[in-house]
ZABARO-99359 format. One record per atom (N, C-alpha, C): residue number from 1; residue in one letter; x, y, z. Coordinates in nm, 4 decimals. Example, Ala and Ser with C-alpha at 12.3 -4.5 7.8 and 13.67 -1.06 7.14 Angstrom:
n->1	res->a	X->1.3190	Y->-0.5690	Z->0.7800 .
n->1	res->a	X->1.2300	Y->-0.4500	Z->0.7800 .
n->1	res->a	X->1.3200	Y->-0.3300	Z->0.7800 .
n->2	res->s	X->1.2850	Y->-0.2250	Z->0.7080 .
n->2	res->s	X->1.3670	Y->-0.1060	Z->0.7140 .
n->2	res->s	X->1.2900	Y->0.0030	Z->0.7870 .
REM end
This chain:
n->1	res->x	X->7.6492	Y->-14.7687	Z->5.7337 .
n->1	res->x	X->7.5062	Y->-14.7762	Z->5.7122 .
n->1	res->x	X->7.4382	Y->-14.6586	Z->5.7825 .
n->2	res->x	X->7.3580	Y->-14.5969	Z->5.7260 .
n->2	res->x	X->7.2499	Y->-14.4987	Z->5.7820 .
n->2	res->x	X->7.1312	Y->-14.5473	Z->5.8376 .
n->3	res->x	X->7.1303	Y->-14.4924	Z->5.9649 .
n->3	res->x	X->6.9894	Y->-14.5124	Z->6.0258 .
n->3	res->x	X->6.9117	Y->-14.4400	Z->5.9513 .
n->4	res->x	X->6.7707	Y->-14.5217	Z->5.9356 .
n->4	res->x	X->6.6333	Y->-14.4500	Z->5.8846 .
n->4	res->x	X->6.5357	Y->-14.4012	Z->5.9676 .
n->5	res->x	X->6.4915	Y->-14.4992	Z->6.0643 .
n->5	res->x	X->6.3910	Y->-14.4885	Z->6.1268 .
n->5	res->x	X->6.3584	Y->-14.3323	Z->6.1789 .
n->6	res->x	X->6.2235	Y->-14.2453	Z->6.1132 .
n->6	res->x	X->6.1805	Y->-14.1262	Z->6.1806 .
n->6	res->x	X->6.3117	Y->-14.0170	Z->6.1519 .
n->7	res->x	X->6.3986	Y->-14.0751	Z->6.0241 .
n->7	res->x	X->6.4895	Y->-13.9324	Z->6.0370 .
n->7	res->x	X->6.4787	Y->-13.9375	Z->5.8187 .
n->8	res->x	X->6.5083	Y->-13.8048	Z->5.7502 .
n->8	res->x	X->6.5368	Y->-13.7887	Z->5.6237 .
n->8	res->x	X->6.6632	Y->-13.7865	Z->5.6149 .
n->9	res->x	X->6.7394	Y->-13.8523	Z->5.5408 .
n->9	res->x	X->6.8876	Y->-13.8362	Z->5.5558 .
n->9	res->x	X->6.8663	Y->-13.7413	Z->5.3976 .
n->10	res->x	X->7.0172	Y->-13.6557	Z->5.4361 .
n->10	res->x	X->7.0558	Y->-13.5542	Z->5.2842 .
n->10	res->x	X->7.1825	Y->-13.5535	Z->5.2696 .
n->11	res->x	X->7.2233	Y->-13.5337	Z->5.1376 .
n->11	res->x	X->7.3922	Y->-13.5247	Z->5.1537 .
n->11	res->x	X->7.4326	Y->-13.3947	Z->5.2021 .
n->12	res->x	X->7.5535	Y->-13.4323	Z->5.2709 .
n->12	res->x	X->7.6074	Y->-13.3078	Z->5.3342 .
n->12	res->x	X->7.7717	Y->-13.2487	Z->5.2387 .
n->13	res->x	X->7.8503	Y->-13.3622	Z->5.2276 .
n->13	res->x	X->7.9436	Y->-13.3429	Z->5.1705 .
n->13	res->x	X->8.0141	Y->-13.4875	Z->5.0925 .
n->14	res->x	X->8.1455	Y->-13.4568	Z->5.1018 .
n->14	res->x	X->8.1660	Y->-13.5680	Z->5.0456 .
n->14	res->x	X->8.3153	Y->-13.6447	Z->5.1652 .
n->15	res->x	X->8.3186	Y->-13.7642	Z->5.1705 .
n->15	res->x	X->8.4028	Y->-13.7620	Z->5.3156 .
n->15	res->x	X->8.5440	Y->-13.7041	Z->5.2337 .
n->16	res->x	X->8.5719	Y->-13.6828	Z->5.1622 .
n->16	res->x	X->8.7279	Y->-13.6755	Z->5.1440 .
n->16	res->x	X->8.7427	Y->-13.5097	Z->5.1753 .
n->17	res->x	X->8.6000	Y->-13.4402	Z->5.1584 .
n->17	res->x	X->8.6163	Y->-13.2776	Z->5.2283 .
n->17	res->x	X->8.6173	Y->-13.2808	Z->5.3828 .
n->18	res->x	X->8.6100	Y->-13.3579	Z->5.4573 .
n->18	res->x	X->8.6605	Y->-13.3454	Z->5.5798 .
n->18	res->x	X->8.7959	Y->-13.4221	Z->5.6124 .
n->19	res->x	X->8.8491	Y->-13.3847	Z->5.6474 .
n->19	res->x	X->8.9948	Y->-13.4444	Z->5.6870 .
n->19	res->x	X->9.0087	Y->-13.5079	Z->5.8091 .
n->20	res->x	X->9.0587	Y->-13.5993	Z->5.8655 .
n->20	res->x	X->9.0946	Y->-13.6685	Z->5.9613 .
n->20	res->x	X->9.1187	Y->-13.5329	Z->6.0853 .
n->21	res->x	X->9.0499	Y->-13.5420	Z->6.1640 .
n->21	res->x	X->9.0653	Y->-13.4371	Z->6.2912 .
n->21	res->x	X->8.9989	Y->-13.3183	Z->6.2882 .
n->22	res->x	X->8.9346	Y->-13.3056	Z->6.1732 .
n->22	res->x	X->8.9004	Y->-13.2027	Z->6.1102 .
n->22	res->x	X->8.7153	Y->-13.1362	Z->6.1141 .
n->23	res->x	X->8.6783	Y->-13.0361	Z->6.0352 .
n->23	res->x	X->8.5553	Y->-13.0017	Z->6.0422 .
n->23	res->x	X->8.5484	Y->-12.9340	Z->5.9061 .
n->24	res->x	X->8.3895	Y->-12.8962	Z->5.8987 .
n->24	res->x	X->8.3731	Y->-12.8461	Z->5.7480 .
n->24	res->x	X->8.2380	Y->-12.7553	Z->5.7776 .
n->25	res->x	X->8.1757	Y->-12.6219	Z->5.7222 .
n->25	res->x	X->8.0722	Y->-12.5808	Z->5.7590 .
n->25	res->x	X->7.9925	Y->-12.6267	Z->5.6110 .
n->26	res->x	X->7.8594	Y->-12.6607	Z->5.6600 .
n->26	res->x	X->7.8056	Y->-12.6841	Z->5.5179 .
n->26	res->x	X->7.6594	Y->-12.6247	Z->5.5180 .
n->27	res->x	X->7.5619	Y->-12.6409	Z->5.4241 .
n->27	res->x	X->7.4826	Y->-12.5538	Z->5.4120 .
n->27	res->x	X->7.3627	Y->-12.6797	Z->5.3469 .
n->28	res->x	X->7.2826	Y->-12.7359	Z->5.4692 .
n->28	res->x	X->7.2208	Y->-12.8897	Z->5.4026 .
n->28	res->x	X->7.0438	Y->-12.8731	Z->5.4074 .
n->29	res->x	X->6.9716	Y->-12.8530	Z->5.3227 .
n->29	res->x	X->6.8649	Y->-12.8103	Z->5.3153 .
n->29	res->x	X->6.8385	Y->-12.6880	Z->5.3555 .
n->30	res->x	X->6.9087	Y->-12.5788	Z->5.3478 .
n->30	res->x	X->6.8958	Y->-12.4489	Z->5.4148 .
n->30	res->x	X->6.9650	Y->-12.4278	Z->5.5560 .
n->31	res->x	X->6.9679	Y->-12.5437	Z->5.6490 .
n->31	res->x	X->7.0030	Y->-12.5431	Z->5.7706 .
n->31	res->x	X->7.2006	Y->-12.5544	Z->5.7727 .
n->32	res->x	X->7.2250	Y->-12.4360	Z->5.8261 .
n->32	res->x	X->7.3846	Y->-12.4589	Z->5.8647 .
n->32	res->x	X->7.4314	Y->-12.5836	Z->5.9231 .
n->33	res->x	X->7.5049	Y->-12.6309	Z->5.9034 .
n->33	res->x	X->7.5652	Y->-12.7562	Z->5.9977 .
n->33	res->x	X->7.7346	Y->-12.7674	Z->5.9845 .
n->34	res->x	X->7.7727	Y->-12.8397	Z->6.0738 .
n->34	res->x	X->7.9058	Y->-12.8331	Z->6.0991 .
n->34	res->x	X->7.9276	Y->-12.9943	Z->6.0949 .
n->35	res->x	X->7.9799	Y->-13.0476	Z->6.0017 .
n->35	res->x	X->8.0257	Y->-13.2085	Z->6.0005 .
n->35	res->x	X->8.1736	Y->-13.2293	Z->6.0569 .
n->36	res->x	X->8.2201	Y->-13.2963	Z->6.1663 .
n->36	res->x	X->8.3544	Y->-13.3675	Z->6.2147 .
n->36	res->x	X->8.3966	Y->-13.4682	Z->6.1615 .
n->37	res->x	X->8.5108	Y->-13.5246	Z->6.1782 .
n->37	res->x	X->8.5656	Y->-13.6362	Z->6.2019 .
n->37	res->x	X->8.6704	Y->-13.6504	Z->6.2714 .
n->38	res->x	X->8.6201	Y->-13.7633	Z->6.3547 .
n->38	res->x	X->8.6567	Y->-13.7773	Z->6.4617 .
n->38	res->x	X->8.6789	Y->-13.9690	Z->6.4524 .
n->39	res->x	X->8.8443	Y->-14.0011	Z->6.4549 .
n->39	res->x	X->8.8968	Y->-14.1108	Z->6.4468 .
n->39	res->x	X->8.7771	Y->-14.1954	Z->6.3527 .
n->40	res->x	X->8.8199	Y->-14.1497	Z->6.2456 .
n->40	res->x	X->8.7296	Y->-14.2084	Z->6.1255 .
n->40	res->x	X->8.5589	Y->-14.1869	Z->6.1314 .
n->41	res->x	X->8.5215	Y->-14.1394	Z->6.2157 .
n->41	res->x	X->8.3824	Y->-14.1249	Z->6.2612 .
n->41	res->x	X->8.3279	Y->-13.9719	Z->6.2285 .
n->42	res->x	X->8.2427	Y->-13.9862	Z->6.1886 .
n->42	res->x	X->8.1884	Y->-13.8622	Z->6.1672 .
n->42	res->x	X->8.0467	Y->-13.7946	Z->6.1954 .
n->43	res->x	X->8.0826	Y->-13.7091	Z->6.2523 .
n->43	res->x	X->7.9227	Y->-13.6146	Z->6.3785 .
n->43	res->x	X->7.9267	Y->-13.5271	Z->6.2810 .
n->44	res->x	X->7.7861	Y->-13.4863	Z->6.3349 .
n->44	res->x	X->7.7066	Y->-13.3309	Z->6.3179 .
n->44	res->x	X->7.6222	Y->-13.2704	Z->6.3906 .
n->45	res->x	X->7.6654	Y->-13.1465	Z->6.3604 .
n->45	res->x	X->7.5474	Y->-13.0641	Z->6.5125 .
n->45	res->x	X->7.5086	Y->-12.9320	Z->6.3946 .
n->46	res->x	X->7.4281	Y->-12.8757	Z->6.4821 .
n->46	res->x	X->7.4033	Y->-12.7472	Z->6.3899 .
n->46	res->x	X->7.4820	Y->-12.6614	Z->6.4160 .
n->47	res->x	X->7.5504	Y->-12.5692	Z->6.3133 .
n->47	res->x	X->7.6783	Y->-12.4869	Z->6.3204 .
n->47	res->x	X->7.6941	Y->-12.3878	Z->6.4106 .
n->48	res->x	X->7.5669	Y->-12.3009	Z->6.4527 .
n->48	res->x	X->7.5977	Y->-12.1950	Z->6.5283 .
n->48	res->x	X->7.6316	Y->-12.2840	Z->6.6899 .
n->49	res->x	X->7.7346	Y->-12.1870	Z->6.7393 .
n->49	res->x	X->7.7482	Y->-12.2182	Z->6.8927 .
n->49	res->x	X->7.6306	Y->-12.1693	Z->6.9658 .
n->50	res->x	X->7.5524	Y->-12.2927	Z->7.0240 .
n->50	res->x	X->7.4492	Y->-12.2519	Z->7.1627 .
n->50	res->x	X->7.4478	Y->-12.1525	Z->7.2056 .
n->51	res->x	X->7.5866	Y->-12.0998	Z->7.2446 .
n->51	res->x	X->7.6211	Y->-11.9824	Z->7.3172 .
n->51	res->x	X->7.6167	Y->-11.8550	Z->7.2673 .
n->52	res->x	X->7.6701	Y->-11.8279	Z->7.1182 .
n->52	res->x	X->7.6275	Y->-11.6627	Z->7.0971 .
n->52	res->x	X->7.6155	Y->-11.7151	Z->6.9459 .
n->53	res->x	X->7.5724	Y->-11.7828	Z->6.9003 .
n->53	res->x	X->7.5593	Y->-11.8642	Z->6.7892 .
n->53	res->x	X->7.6505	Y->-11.8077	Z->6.6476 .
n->54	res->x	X->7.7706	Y->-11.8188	Z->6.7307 .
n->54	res->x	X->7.8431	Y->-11.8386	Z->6.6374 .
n->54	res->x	X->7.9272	Y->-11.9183	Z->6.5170 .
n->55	res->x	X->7.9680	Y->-11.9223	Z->6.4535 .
n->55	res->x	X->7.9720	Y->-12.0442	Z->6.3437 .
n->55	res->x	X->8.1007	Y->-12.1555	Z->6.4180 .
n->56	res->x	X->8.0387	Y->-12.2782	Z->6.4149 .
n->56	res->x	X->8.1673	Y->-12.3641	Z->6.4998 .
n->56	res->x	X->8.2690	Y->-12.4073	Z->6.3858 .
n->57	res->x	X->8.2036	Y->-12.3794	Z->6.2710 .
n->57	res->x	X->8.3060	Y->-12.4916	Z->6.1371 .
n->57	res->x	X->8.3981	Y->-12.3375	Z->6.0633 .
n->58	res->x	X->8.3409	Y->-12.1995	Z->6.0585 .
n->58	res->x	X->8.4263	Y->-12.1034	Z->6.0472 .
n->58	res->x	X->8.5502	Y->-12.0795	Z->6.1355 .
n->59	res->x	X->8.4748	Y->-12.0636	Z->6.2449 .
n->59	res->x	X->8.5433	Y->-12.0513	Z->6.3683 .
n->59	res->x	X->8.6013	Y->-12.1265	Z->6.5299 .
n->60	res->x	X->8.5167	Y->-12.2242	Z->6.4624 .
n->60	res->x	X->8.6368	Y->-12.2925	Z->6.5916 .
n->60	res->x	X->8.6972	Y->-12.3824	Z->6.5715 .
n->61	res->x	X->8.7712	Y->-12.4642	Z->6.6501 .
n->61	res->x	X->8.8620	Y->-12.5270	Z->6.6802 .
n->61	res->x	X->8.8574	Y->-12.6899	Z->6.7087 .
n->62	res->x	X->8.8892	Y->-12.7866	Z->6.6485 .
n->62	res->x	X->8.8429	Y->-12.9272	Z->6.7123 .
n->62	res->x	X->8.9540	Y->-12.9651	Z->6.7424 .
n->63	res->x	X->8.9349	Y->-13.0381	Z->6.8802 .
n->63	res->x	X->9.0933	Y->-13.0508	Z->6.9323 .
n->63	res->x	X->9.0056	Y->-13.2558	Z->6.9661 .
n->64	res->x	X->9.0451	Y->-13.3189	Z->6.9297 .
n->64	res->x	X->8.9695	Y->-13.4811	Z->6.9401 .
n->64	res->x	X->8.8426	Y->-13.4452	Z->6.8995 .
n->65	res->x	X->8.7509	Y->-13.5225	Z->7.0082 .
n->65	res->x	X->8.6339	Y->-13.4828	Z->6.9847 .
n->65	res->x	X->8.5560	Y->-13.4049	Z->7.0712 .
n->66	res->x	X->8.6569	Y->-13.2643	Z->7.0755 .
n->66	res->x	X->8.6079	Y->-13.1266	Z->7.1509 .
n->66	res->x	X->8.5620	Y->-13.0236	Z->7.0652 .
n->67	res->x	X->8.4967	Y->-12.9793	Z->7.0133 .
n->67	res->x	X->8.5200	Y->-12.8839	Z->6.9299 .
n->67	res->x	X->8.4990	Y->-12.7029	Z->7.0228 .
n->68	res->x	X->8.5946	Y->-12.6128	Z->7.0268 .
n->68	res->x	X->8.5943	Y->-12.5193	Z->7.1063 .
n->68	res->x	X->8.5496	Y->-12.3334	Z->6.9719 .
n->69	res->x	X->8.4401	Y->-12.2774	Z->7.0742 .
n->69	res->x	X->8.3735	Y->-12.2002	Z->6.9471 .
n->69	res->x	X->8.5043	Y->-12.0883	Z->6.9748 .
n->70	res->x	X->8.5251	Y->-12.0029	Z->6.8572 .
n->70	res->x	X->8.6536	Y->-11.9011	Z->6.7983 .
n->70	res->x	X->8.5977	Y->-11.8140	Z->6.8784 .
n->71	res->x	X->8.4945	Y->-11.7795	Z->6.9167 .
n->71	res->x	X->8.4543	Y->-11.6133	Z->7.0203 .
n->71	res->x	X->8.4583	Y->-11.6094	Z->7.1339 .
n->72	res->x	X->8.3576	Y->-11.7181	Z->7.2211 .
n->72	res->x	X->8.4227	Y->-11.7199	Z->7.3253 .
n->72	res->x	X->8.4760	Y->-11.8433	Z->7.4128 .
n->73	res->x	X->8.5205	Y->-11.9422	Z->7.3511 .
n->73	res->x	X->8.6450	Y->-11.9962	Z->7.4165 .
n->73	res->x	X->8.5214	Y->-12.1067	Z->7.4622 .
n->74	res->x	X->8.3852	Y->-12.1597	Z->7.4617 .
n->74	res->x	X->8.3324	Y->-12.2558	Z->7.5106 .
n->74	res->x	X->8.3318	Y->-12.3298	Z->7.4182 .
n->75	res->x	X->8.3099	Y->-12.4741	Z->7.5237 .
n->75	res->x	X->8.3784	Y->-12.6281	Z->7.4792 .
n->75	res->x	X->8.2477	Y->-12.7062	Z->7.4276 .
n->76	res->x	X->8.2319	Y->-12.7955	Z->7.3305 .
n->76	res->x	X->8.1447	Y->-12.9179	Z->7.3170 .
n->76	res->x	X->8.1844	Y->-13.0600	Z->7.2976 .
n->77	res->x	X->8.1035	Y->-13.0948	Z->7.3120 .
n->77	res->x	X->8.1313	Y->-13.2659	Z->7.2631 .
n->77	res->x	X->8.1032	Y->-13.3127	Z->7.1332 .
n->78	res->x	X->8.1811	Y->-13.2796	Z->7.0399 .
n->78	res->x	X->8.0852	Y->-13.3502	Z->6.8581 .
n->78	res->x	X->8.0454	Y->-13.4786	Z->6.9060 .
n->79	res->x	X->8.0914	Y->-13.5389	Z->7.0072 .
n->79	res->x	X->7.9727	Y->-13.6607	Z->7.0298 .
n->79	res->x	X->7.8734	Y->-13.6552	Z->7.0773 .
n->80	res->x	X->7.8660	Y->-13.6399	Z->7.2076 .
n->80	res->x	X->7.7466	Y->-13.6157	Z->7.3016 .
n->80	res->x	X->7.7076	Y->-13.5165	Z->7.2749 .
n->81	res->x	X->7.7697	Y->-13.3857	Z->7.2627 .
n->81	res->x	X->7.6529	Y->-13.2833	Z->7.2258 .
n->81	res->x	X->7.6947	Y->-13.1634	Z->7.4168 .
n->82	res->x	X->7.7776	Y->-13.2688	Z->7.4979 .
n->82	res->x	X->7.7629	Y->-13.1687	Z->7.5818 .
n->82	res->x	X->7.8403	Y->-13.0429	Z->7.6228 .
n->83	res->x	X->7.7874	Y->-12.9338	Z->7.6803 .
n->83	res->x	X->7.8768	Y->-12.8262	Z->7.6693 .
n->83	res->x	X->7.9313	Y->-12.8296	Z->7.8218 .
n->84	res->x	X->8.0604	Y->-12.7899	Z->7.7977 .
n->84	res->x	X->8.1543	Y->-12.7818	Z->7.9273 .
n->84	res->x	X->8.1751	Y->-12.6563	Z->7.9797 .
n->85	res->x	X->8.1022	Y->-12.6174	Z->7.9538 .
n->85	res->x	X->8.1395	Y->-12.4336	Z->8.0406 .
n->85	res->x	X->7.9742	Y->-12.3978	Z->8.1405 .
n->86	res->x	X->7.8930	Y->-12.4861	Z->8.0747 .
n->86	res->x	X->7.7310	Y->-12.4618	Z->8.1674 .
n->86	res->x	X->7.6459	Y->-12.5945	Z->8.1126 .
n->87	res->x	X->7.5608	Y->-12.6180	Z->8.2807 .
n->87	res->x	X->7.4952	Y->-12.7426	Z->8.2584 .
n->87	res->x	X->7.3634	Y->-12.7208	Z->8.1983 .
n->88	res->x	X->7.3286	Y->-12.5935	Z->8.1298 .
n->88	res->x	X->7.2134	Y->-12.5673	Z->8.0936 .
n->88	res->x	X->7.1663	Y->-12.6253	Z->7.9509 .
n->89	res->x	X->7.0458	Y->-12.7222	Z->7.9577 .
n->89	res->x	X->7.0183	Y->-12.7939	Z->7.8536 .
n->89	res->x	X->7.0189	Y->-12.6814	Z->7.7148 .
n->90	res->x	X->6.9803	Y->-12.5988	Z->7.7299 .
n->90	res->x	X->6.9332	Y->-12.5400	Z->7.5908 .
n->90	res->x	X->7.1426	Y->-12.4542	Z->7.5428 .
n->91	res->x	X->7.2372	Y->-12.5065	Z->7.5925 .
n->91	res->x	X->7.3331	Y->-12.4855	Z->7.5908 .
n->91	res->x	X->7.4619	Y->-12.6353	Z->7.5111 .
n->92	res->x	X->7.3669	Y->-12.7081	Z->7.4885 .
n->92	res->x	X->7.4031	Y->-12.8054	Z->7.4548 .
n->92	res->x	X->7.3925	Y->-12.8377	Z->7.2646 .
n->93	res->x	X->7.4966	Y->-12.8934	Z->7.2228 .
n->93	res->x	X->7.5469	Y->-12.8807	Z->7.0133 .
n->93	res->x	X->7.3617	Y->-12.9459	Z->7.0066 .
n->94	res->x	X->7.3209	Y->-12.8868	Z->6.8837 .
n->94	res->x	X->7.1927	Y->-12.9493	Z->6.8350 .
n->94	res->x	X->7.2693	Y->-13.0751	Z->6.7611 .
n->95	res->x	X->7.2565	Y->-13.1583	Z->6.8126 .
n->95	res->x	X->7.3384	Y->-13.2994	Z->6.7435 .
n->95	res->x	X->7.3007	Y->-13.3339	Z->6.6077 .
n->96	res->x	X->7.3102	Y->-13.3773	Z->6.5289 .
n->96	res->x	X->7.2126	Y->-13.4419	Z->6.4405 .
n->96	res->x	X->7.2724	Y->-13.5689	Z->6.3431 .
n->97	res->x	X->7.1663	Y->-13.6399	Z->6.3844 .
n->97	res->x	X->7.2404	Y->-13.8179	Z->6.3072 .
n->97	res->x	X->7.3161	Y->-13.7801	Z->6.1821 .
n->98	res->x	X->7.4523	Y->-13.8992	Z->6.1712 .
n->98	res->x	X->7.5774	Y->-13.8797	Z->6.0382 .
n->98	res->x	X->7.5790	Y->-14.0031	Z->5.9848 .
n->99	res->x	X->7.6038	Y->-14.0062	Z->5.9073 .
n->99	res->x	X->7.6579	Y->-14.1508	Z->5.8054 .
n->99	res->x	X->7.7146	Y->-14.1183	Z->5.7051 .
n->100	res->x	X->7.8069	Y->-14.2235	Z->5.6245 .
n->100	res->x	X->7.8730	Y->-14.2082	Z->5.5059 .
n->100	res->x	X->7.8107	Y->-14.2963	Z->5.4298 .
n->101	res->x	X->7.8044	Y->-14.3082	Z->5.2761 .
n->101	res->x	X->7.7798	Y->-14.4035	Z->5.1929 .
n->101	res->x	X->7.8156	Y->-14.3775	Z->5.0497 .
n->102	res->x	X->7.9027	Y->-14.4489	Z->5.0233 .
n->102	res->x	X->7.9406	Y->-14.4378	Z->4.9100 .
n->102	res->x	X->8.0306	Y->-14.3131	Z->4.8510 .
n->103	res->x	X->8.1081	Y->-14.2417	Z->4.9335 .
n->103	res->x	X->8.2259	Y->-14.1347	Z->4.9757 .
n->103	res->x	X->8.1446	Y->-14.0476	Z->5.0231 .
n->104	res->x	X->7.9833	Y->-14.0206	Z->5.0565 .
n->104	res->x	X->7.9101	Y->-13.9482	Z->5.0644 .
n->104	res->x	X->7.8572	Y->-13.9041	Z->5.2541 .
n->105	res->x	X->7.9129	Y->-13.8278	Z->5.2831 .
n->105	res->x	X->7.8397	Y->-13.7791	Z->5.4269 .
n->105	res->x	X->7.6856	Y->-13.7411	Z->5.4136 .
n->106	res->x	X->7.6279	Y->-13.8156	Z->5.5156 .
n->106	res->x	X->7.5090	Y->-13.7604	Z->5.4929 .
n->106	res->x	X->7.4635	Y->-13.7194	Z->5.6130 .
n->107	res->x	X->7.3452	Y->-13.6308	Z->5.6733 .
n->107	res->x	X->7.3398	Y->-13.5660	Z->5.7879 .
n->107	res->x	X->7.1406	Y->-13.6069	Z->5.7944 .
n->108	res->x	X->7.0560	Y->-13.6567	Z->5.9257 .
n->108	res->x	X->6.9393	Y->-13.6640	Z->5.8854 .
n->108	res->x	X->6.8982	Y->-13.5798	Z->6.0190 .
n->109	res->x	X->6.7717	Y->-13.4906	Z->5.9421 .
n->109	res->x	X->6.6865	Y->-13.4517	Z->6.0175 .
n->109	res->x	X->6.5612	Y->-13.5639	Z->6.0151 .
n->110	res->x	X->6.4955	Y->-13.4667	Z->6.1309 .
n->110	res->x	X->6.3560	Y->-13.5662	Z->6.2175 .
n->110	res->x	X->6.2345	Y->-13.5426	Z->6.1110 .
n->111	res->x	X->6.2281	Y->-13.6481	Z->6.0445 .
n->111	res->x	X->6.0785	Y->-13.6496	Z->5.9596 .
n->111	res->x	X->5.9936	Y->-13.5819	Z->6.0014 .
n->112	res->x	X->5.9569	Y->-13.4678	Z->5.9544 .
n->112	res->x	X->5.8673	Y->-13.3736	Z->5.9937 .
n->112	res->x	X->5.9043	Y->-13.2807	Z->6.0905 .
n->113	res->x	X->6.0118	Y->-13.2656	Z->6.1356 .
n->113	res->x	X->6.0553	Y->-13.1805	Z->6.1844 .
n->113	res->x	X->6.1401	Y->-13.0895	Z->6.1629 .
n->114	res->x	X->6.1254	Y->-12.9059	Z->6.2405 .
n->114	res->x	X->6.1824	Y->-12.8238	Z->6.1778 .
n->114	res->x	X->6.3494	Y->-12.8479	Z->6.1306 .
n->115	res->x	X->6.3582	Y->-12.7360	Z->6.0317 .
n->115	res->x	X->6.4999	Y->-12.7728	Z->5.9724 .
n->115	res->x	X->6.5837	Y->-12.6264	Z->5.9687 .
REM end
């Protein structure tokens, strides 16, 4: 089930394009995003890395639910969102709510907010 409240949900993909352990870069209202799955569960953050905003679903690596960016070697959480190399908030995955429905990933931004 997808949460509604204060968010637009959009399709992102379809779940059988992400694979078990896996990631996918996608392109969802204009905004890059990077969809996981992670032990049947599936996150999203926005694709570029915090750090030199590089693409996390081109280039990096998900090892559980770590995903590590291909340039320079820093760590996140596809869950929490937190980064393991610096405690600096603006260094942290732009998270953004996931759901499936009907083989369908869907990813929601904040009603009225930028995209």
């Amino acid at each position: 089930m997808l949460p509604t409240v204060g968010h637009l949900f959009y399709p992102a993909c379809n779940v059988d394009d992400v694979a078990e352990g896996g990631k996918v870069r996608v392109v969802v209202e204009g905004y890059p995003v990077c969809v996981y799955r992670v032990n049947g569960t599936f996150y999203a953050s926005g694709d570029p890395c915090p750090h030199e905003l590089v693409s996390l679903g081109d280039g990096g690596v998900l090892d559980g639910e770590v995903v590590t960016c291909g340039a320079h070697r820093w760590r996140f959480n596809v869950r929490t969102g937190e980064c393991y190399e610096d405690d600096d908030p603006s260094h942290r995955l732009t998270k953004l709510p996931c759901g499936r429905k009907d083989g369908v990933v869907y990813v929601g931004f904040e009603d009225g907010g930028e995209r």
